[in-house]
Phi, psi and omega in degrees: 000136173300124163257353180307282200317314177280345163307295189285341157290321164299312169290314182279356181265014098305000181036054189249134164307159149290348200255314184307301185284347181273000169279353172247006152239031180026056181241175141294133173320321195291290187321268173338289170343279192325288194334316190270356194249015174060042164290326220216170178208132181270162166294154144354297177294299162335302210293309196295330162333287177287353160276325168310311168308331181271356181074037165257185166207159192314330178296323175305268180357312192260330164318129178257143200282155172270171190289139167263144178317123174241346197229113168217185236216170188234052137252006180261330186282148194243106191259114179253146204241147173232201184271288195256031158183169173212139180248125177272127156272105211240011174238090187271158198058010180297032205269319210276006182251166159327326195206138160228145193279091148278184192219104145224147197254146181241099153342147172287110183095015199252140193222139144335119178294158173260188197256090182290175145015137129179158206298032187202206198235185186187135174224137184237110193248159165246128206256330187178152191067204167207146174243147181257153204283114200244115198267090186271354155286318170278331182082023167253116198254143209206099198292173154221135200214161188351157145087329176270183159220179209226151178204132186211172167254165162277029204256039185198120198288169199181143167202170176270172191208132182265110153242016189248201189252354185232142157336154171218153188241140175225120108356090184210120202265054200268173193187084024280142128011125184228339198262000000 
């Protein structure tokens, strides 16, 4: 293991300056430099100082992170097929992430689940056909058609809907993970 490197991937992922972290292990700006560039070598103690500082502990410290997944493919995607849509999950396992991104397509007449009440956003591309965006508290239906998009809060229950004779395709972005 590099441990120089991983000090400074630990430090710069904290946004901590080298003069910050070595002032929270009571080291030198200088030591640490040698250190991340593998001049040097800390003791145990040294070592264990500074993982304590970065808010680690060794075991972590020494664990290797996996690469994380940036790019997939739609042998990565998890496809629920329904009677009148389906929704492609085109991010998998995004429940664990911020925001999660799907692809659903809607049957003519084929409706959404719906989205109740919640503490976050929703962003919408119409990839093709068009649906209408349905506000099921006011009871206000909102066209949406090829090319456009839709930006909402959560603060209204809702769901989409194909009123139109040809499939439509979506784009649909949410925060927190809702589907």
């Amino acid at each position: 293991m590099d441990i120089g490197n991983r000090i400074r991937q630990l430090r710069t992922k904290n946004n901590l300056t080298l003069e910050e972290l070595a002032s929270r292990c009571e080291l030198t700006k200088g030591f640490l430099s040698q250190l991340e560039r593998n001049l040097t070598s800390p003791s145990i103690q040294t070592l264990e100082d500074i993982v304590e500082a970065l808010g680690y502990d060794m075991s972590k410290f020494f664990q290797e992170e996996e690469d994380e997944k940036l790019v997939f493919t739609d042998e990565d995607y998890f496809v629920d097929v329904k009677e009148d849509s389906t929704i492609h999950w085109i991010v998998p396992n995004a429940q664990k992430n911020d925001m999660e991104p799907i692809l659903l397509e809607l049957a003519p007449k084929g409706r959404s689940q719906e989205i109740s009440v919640h503490e976050g956003e929703e962003f919408g591309y119409v990839l093709s056909g068009r649906i209408q965006l349905i506000n099921l508290d006011a009871q206000q239906k909102m066209t949406v058609k090829k090319g456009q998009t839709f930006y909402l809060k959560g603060t209204f229950s809702h769901v989409l809907e194909n009123d139109g004779t040809q499939n439509a395709r979506v784009l649909w972005i949410c925060t927190p993970p809702l589907f």
